[in-house]
C-alpha positions in Angstrom: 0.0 0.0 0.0 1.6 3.4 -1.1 -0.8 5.2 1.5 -1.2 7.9 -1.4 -4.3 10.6 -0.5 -6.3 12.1 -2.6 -9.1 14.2 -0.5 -11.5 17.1 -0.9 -12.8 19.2 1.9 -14.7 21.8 3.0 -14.3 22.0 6.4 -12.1 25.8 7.5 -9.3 24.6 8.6 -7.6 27.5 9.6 -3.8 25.7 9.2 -5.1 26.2 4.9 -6.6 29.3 5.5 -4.1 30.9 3.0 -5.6 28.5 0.0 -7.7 30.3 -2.5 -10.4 28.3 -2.6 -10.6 28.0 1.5 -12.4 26.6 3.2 -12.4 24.0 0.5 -9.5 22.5 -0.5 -7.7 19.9 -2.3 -5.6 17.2 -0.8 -3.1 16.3 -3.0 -0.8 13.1 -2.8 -1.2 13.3 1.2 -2.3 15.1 4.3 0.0 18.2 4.0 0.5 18.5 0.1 -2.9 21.1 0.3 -4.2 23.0 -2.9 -7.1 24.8 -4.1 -10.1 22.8 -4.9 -11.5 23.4 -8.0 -14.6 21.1 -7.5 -17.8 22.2 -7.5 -19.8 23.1 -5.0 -23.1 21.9 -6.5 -23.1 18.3 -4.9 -24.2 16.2 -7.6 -21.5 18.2 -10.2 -19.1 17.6 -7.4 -19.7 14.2 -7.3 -19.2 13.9 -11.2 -16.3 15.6 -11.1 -14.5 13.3 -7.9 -15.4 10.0 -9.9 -14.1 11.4 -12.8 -10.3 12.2 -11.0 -10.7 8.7 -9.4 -11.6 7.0 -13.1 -8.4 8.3 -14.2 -6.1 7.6 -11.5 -7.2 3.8 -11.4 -7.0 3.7 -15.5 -3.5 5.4 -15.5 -2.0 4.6 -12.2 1.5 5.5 -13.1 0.4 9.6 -13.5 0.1 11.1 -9.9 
């Protein structure tokens, strides 16, 4: 297991407070690597959006 994390969140964490998008924010390779989030915030768009990233990071798992 390569214990590789890929997370979006909303909650305002004030340790990301300097991210553009905050509160939300991107999770990028692990817990620390934080960027802005570019999802949406209507839930079922941001839903299409997160299966889409996951589609392509278990069809290509070589690209992180």
């Amino acid at each position: 297991m390569d214990r590789t994390i890929y997370r979006h969140d909303n909650a305002p964490h004030r340790r990301w407070e300097s991210v553009k998008s905050f509160p939300r924010h991107f999770h990028d390779g692990n817990e620390t690597n934080v960027v802005e989030s570019t999802i949406s915030s209507n839930p079922q768009e941001a839903l299409r959006e997160f299966l889409t990233f996951v589609r392509e990071k278990i069809t290509q798992p070589d690209r992180r």
